[in-house]
PyMOL Python script that loads the backbone (N, CA, C, O; Angstrom):
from pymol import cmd

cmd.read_pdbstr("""\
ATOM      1  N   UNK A   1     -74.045 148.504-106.962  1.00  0.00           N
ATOM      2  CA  UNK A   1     -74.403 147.965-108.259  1.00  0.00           C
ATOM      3  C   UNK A   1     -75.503 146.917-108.065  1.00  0.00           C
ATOM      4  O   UNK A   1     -75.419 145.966-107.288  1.00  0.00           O
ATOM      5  N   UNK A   2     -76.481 147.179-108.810  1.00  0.00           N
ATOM      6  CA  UNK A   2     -77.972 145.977-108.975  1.00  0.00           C
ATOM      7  C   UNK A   2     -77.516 144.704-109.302  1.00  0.00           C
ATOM      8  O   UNK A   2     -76.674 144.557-110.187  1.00  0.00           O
ATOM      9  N   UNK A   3     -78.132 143.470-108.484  1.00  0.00           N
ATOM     10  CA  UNK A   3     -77.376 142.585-109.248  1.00  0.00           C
ATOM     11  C   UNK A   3     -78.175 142.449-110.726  1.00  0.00           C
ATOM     12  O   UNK A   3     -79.157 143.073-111.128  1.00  0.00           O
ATOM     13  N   UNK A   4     -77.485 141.531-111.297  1.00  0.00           N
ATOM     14  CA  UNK A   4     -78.358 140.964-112.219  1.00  0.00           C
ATOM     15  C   UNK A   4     -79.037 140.174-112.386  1.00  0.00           C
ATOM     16  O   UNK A   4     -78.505 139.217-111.824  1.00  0.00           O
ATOM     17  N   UNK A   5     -80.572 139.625-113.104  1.00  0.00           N
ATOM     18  CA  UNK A   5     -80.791 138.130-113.371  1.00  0.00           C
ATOM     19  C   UNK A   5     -80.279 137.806-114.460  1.00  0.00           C
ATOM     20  O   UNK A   5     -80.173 138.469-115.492  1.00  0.00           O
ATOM     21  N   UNK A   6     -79.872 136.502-114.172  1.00  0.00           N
ATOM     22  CA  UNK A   6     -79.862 135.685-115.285  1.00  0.00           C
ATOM     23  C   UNK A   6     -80.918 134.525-116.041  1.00  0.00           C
ATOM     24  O   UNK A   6     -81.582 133.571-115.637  1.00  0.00           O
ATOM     25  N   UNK A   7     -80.757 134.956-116.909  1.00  0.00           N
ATOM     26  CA  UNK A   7     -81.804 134.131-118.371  1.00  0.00           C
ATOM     27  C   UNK A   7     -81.443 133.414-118.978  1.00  0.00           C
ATOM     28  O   UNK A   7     -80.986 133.994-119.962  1.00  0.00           O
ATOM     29  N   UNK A   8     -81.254 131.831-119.120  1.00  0.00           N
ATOM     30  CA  UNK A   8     -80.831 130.970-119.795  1.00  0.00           C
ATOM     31  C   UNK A   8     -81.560 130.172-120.907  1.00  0.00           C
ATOM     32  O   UNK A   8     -82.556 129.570-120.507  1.00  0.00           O
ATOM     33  N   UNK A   9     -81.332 130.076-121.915  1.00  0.00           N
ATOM     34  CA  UNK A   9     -81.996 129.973-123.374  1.00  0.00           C
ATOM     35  C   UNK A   9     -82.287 128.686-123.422  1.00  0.00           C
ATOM     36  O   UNK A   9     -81.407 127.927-123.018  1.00  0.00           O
ATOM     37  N   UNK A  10     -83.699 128.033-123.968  1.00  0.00           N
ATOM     38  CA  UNK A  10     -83.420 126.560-123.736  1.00  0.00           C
ATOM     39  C   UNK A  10     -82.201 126.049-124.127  1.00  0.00           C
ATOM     40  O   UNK A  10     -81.439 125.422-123.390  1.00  0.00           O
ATOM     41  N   UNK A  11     -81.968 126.385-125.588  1.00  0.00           N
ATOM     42  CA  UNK A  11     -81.040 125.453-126.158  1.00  0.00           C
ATOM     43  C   UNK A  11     -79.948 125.693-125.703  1.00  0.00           C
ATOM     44  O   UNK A  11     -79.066 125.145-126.364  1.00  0.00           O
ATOM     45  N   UNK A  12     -79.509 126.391-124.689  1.00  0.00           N
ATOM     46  CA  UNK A  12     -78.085 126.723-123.908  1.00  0.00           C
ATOM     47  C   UNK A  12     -78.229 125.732-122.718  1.00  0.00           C
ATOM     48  O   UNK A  12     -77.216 125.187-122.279  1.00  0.00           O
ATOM     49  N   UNK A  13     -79.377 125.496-122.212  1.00  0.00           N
ATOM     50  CA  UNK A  13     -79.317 125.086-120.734  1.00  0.00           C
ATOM     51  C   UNK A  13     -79.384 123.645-121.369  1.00  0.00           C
ATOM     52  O   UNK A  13     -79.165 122.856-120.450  1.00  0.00           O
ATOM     53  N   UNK A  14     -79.648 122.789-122.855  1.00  0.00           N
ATOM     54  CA  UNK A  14     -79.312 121.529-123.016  1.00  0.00           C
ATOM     55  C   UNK A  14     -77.830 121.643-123.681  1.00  0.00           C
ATOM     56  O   UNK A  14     -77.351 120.657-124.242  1.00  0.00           O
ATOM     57  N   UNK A  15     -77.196 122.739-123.613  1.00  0.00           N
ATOM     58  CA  UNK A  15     -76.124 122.467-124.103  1.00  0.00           C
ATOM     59  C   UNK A  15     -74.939 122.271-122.775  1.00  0.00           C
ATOM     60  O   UNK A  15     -73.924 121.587-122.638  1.00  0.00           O
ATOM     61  N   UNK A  16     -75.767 123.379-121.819  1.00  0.00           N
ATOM     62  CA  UNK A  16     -75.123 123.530-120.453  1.00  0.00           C
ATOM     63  C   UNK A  16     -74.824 121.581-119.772  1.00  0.00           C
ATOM     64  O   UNK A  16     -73.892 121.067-119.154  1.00  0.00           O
ATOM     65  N   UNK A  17     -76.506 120.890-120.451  1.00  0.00           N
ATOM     66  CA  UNK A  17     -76.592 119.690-119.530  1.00  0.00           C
ATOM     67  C   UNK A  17     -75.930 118.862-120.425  1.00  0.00           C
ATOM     68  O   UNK A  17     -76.566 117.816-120.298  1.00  0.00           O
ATOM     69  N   UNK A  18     -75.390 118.731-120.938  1.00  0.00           N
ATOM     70  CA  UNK A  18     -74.382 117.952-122.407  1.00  0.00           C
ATOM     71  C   UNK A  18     -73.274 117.818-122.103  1.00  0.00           C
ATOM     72  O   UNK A  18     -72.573 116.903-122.533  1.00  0.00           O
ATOM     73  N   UNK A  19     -72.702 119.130-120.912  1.00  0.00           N
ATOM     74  CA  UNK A  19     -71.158 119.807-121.242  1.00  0.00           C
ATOM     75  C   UNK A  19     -70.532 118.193-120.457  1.00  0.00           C
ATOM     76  O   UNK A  19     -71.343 117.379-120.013  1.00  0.00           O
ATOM     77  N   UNK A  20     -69.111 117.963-120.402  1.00  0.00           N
ATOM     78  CA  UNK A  20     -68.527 117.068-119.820  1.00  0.00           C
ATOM     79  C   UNK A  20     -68.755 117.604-118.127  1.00  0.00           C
ATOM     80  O   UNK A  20     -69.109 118.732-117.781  1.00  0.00           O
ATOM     81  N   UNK A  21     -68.370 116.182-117.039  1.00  0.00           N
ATOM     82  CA  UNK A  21     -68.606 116.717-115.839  1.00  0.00           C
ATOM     83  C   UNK A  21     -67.490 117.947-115.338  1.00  0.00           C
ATOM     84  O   UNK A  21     -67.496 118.979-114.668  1.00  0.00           O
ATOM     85  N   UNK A  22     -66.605 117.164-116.080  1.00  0.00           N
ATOM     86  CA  UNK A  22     -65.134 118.242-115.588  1.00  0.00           C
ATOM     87  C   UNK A  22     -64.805 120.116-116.009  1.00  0.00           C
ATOM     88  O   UNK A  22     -63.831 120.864-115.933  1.00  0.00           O
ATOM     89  N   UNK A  23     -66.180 120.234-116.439  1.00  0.00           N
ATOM     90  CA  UNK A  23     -66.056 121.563-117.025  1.00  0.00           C
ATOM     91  C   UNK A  23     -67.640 122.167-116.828  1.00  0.00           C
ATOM     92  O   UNK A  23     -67.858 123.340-117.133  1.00  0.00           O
ATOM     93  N   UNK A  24     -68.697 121.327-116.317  1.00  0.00           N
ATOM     94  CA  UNK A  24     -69.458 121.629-116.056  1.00  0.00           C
ATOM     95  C   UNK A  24     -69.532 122.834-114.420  1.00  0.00           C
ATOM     96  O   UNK A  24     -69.801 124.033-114.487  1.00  0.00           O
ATOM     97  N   UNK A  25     -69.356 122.408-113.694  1.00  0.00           N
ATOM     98  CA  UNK A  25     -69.283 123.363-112.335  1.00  0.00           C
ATOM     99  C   UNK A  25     -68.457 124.292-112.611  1.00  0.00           C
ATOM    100  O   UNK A  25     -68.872 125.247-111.955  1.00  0.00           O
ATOM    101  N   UNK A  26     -67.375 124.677-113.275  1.00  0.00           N
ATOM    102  CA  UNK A  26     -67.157 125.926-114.131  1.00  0.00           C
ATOM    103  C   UNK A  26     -67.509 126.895-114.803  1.00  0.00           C
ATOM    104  O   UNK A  26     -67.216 128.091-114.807  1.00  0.00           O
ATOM    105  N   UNK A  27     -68.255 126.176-115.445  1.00  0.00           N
ATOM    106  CA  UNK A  27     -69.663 127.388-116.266  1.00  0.00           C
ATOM    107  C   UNK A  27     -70.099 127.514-115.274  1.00  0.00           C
ATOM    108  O   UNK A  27     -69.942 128.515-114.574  1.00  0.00           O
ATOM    109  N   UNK A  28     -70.815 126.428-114.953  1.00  0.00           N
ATOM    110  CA  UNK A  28     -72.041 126.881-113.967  1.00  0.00           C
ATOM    111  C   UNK A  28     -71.738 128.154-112.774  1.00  0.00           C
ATOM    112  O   UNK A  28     -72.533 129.079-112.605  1.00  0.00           O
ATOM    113  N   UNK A  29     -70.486 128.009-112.024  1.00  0.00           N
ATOM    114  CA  UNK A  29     -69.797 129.391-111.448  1.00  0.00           C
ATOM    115  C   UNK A  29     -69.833 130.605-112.318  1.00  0.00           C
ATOM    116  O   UNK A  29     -70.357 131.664-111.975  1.00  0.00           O
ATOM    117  N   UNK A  30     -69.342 130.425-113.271  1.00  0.00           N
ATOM    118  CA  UNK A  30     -69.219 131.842-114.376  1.00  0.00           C
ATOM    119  C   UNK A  30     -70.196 132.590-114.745  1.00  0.00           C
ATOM    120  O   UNK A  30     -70.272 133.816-114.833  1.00  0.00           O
ATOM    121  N   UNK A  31     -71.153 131.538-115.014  1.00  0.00           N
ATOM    122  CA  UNK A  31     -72.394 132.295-114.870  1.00  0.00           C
ATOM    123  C   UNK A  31     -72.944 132.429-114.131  1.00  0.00           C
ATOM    124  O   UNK A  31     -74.073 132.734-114.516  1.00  0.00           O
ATOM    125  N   UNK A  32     -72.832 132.376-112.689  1.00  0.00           N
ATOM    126  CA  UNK A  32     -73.622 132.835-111.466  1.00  0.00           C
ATOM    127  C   UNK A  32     -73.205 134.157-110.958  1.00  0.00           C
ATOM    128  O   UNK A  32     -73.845 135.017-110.355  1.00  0.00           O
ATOM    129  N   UNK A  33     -72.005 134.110-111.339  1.00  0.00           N
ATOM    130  CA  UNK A  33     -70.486 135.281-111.169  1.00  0.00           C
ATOM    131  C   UNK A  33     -71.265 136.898-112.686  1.00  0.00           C
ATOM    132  O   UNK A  33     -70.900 138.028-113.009  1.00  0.00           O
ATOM    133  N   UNK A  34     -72.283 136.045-113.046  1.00  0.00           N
ATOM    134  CA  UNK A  34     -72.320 137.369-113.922  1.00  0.00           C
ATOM    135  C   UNK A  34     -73.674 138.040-113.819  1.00  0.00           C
ATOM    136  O   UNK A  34     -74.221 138.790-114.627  1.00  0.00           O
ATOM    137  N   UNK A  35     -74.036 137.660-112.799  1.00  0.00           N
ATOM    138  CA  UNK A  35     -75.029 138.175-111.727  1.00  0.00           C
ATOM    139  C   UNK A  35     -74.835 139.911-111.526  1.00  0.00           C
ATOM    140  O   UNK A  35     -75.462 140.941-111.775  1.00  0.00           O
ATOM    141  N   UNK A  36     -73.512 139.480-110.895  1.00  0.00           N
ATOM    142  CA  UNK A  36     -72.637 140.549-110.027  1.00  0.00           C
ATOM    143  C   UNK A  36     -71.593 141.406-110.677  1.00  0.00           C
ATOM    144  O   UNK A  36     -71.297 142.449-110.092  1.00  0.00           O
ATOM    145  N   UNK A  37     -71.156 141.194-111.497  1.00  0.00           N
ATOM    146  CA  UNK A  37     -70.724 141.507-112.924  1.00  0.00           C
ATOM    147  C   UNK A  37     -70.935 140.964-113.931  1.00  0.00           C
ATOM    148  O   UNK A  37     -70.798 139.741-113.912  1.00  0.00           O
ATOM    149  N   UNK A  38     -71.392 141.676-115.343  1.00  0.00           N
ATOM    150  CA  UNK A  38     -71.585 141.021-116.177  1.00  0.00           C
ATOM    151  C   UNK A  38     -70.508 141.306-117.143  1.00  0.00           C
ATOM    152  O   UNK A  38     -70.322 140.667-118.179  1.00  0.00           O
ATOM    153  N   UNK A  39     -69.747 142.403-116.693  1.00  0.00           N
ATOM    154  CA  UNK A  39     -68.444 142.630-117.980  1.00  0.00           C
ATOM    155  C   UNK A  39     -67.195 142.296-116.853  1.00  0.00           C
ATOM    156  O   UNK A  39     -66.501 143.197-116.382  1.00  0.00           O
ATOM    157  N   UNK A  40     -67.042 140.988-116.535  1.00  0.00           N
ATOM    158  CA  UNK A  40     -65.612 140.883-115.866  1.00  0.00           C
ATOM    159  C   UNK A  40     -64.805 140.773-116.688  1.00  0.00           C
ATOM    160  O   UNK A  40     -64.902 140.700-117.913  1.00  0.00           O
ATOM    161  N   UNK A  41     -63.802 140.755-115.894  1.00  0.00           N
ATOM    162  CA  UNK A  41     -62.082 140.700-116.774  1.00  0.00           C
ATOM    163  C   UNK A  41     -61.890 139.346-117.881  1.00  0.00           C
ATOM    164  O   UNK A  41     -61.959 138.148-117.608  1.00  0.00           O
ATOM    165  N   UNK A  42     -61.693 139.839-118.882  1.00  0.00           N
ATOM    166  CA  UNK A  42     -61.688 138.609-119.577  1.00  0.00           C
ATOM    167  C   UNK A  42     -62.555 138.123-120.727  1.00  0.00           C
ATOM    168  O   UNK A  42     -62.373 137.275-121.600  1.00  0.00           O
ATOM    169  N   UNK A  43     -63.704 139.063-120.392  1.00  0.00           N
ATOM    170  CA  UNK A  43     -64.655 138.773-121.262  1.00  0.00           C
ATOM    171  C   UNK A  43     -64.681 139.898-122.561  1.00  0.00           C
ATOM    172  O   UNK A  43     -64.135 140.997-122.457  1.00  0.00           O
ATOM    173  N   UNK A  44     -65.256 139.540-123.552  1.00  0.00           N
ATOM    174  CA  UNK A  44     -64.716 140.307-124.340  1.00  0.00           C
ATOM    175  C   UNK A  44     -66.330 140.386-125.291  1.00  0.00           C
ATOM    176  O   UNK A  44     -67.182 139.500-125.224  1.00  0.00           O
ATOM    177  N   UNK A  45     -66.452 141.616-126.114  1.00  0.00           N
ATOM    178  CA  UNK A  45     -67.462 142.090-126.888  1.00  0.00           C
ATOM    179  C   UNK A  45     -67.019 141.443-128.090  1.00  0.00           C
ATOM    180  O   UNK A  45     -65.827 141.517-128.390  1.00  0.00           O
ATOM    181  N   UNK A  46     -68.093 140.613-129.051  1.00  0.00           N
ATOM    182  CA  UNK A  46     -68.169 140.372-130.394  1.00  0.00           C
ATOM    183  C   UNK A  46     -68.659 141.594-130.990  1.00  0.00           C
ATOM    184  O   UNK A  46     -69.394 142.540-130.709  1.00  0.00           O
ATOM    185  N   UNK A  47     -67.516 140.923-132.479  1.00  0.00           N
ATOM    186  CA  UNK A  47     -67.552 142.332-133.696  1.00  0.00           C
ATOM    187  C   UNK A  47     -69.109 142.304-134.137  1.00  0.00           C
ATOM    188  O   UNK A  47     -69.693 141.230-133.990  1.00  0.00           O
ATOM    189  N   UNK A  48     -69.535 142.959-134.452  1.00  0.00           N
ATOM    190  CA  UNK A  48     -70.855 142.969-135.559  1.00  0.00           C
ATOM    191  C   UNK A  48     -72.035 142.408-134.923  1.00  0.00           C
ATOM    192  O   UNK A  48     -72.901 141.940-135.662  1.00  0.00           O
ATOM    193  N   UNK A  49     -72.266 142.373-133.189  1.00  0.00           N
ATOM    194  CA  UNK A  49     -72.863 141.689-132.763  1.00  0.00           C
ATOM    195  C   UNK A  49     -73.244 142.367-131.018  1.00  0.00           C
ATOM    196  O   UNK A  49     -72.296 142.944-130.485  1.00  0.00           O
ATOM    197  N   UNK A  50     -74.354 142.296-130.341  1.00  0.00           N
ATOM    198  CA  UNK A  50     -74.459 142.789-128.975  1.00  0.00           C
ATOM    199  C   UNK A  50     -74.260 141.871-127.808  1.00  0.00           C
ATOM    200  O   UNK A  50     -74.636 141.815-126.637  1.00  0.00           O
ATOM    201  N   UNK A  51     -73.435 141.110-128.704  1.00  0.00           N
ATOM    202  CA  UNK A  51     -73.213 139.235-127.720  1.00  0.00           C
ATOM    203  C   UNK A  51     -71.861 139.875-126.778  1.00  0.00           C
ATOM    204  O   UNK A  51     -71.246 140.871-127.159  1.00  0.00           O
ATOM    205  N   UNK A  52     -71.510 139.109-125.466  1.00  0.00           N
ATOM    206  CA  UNK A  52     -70.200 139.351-124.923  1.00  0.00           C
ATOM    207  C   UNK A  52     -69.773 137.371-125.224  1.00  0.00           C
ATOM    208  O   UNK A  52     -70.426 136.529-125.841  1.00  0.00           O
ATOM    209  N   UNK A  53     -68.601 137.258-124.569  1.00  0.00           N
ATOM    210  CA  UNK A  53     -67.703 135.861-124.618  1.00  0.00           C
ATOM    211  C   UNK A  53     -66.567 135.918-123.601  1.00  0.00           C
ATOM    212  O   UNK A  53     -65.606 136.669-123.437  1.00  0.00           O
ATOM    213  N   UNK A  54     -67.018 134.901-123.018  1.00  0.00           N
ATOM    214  CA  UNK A  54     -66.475 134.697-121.774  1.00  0.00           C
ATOM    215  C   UNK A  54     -66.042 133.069-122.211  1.00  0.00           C
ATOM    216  O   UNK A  54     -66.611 132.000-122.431  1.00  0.00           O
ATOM    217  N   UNK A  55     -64.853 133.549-122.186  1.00  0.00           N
ATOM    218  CA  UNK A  55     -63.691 131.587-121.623  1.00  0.00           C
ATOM    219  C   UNK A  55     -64.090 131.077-120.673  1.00  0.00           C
ATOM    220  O   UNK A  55     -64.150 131.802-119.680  1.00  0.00           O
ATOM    221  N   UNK A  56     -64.411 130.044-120.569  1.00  0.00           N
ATOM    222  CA  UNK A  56     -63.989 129.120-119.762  1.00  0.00           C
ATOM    223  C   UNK A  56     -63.411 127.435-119.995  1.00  0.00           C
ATOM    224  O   UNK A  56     -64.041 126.378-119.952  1.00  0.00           O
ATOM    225  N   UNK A  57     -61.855 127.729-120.271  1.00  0.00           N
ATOM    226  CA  UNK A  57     -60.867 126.625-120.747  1.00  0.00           C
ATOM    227  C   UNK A  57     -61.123 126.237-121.728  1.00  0.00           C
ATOM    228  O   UNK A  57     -60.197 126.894-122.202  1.00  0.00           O
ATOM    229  N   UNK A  58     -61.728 125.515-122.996  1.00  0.00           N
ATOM    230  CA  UNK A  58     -61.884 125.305-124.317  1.00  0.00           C
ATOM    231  C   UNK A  58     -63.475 126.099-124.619  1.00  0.00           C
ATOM    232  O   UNK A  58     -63.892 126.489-125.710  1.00  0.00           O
ATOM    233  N   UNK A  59     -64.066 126.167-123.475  1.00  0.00           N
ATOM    234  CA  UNK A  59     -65.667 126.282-124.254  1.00  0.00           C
ATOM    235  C   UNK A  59     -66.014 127.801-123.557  1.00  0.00           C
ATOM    236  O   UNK A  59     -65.735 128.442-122.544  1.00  0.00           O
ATOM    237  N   UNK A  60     -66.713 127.911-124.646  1.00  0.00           N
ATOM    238  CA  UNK A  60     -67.069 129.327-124.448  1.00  0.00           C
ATOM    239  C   UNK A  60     -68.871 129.618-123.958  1.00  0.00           C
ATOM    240  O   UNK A  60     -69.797 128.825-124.125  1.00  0.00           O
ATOM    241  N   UNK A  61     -68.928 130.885-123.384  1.00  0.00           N
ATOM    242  CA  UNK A  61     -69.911 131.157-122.968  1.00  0.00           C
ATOM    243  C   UNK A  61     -70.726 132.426-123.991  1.00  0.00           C
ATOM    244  O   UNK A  61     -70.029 133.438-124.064  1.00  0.00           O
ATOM    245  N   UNK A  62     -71.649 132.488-124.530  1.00  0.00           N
ATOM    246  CA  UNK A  62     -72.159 133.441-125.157  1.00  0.00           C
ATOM    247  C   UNK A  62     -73.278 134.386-124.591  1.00  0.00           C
ATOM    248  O   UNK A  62     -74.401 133.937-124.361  1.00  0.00           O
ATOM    249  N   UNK A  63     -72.943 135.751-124.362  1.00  0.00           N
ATOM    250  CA  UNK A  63     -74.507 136.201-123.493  1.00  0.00           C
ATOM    251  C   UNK A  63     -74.767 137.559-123.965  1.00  0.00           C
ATOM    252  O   UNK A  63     -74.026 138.100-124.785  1.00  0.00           O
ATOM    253  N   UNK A  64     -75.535 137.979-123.596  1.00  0.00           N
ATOM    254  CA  UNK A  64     -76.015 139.354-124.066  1.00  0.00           C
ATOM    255  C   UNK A  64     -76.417 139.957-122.465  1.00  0.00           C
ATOM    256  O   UNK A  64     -76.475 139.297-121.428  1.00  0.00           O
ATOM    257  N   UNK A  65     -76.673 141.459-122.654  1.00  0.00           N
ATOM    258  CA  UNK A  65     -76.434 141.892-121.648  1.00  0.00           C
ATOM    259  C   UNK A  65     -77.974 142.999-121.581  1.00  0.00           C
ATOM    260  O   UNK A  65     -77.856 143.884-122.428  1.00  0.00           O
ATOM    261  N   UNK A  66     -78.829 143.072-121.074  1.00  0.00           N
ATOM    262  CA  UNK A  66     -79.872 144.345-121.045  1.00  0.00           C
ATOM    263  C   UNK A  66     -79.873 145.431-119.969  1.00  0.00           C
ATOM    264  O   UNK A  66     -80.789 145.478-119.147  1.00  0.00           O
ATOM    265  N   UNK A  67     -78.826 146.336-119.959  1.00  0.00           N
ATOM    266  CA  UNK A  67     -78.809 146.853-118.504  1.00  0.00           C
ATOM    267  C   UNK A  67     -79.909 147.901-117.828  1.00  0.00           C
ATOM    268  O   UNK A  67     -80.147 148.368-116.714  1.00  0.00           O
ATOM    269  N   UNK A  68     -80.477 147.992-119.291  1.00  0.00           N
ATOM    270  CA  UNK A  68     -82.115 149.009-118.838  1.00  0.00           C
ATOM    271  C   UNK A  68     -83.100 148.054-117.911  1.00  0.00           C
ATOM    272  O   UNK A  68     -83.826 148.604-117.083  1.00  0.00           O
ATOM    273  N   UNK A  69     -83.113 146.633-118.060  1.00  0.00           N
ATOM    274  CA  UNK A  69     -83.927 145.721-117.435  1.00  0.00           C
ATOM    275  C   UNK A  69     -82.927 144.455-117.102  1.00  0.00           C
ATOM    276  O   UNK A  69     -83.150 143.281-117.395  1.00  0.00           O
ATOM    277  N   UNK A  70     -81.447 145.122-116.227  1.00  0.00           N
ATOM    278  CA  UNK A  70     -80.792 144.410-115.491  1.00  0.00           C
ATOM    279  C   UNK A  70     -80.767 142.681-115.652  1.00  0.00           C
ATOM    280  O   UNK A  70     -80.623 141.895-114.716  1.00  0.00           O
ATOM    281  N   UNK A  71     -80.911 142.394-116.813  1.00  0.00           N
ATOM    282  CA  UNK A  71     -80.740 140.748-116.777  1.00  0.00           C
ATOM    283  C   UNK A  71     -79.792 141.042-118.081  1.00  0.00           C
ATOM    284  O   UNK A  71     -79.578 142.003-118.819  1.00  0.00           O
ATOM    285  N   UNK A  72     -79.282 139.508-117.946  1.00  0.00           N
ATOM    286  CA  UNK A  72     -77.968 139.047-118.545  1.00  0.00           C
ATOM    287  C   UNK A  72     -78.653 137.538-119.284  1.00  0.00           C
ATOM    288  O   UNK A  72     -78.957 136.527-118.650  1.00  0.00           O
ATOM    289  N   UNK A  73     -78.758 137.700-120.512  1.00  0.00           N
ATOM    290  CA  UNK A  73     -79.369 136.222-121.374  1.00  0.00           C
ATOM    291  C   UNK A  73     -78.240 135.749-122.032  1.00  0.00           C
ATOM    292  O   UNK A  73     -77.562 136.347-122.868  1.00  0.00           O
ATOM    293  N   UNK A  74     -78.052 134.332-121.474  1.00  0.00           N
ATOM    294  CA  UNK A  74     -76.962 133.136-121.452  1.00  0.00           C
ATOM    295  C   UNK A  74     -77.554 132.953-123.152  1.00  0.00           C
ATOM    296  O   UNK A  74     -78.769 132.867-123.328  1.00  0.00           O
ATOM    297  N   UNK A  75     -76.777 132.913-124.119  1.00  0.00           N
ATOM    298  CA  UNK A  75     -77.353 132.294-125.416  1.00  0.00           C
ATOM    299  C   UNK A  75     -77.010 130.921-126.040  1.00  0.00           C
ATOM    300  O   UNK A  75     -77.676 130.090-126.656  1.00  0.00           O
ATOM    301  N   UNK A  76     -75.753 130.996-125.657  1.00  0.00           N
ATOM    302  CA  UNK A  76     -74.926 129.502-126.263  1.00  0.00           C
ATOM    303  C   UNK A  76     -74.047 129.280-125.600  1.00  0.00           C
ATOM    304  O   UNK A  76     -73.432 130.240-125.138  1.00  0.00           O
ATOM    305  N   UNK A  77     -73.668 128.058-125.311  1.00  0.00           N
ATOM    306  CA  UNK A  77     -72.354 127.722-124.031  1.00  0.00           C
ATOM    307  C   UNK A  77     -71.872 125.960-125.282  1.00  0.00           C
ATOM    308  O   UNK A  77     -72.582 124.961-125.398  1.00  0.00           O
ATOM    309  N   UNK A  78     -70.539 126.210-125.952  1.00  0.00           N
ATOM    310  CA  UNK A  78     -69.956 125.135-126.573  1.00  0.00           C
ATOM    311  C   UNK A  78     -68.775 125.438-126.515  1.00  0.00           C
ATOM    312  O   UNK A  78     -68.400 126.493-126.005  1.00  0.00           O
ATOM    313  N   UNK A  79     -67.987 124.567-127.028  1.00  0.00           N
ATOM    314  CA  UNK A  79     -66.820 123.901-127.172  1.00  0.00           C
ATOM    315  C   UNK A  79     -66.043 125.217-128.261  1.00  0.00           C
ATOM    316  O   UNK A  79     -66.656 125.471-129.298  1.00  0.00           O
ATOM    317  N   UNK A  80     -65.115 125.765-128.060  1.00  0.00           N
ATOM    318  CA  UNK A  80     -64.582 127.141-129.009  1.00  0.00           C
ATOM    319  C   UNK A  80     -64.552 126.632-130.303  1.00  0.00           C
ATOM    320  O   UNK A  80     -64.771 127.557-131.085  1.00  0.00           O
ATOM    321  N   UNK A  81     -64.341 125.342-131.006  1.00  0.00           N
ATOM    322  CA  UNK A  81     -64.858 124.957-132.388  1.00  0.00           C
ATOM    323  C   UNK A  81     -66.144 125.581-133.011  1.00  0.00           C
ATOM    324  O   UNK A  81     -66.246 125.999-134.165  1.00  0.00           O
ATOM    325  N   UNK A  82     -67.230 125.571-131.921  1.00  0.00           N
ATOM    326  CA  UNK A  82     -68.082 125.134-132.234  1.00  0.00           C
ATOM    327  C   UNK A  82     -69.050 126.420-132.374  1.00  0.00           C
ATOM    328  O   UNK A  82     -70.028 126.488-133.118  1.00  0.00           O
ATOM    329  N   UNK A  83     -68.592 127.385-131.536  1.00  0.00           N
ATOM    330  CA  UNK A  83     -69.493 128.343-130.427  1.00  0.00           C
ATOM    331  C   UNK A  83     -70.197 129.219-131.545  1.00  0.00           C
ATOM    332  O   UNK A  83     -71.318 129.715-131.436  1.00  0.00           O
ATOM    333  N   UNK A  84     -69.372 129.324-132.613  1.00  0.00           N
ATOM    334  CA  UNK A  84     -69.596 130.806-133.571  1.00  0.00           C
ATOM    335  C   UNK A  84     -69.928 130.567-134.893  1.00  0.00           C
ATOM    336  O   UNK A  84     -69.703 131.208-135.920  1.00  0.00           O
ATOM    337  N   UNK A  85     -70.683 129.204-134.613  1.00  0.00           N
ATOM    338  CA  UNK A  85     -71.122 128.421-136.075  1.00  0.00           C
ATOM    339  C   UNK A  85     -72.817 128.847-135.914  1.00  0.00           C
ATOM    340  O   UNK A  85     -73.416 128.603-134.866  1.00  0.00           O
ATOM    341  N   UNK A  86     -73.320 129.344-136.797  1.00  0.00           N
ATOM    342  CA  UNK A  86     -74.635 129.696-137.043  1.00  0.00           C
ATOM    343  C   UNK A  86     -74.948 130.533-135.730  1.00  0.00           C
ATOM    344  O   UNK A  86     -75.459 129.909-134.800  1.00  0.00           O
ATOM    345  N   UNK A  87     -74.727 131.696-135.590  1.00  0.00           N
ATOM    346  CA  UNK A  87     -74.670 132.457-134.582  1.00  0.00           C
ATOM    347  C   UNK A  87     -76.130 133.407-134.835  1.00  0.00           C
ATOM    348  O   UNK A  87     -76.438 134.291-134.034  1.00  0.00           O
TER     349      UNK A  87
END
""", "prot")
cmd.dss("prot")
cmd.show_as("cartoon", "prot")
cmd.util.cbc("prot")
cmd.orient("prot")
């Protein structure tokens, strides 16, 4: 399997640099981890939408997936309140 690149959106990577410290090196794993898979266990497809969502402990990860041109674009990374507000 190819790996993937990953593409991180500005406004994700200031949301990435926002996150608390204690949950930060978490994402930051999860999404390095979706390199190598981008549909792991756990992650799940939005309705009405070509986004996937991946947990990690309250905050969620939002990404899309292009497998014709093997990259994976990070879109939004917040707090599960927050994640699916103006999507």
């Amino acid at each position: 399997m190819a790996s993937y690149k990953i593409e991180i959106k500005k406004s994700a990577a200031k949301e990435i640099e926002n996150l608390p410290s204690t949950i930060l090196k978490r994402v930051i794993s999860h999404i390095q981890e979706l390199s190598n898979d981008p549909r792991p266990n756990g992650c799940k497809k939005l309705s009405g939408d070509e986004k996937y969502r991946l947990r990690v402990g309250d905050y969620r990860i939002l990404y899309e997936i292009e497998d014709e041109i093997v990259t994976v674009y990070v879109v939004k990374v917040a707090h599960r309140k927050e994640v699916y507000r103006m999507l």
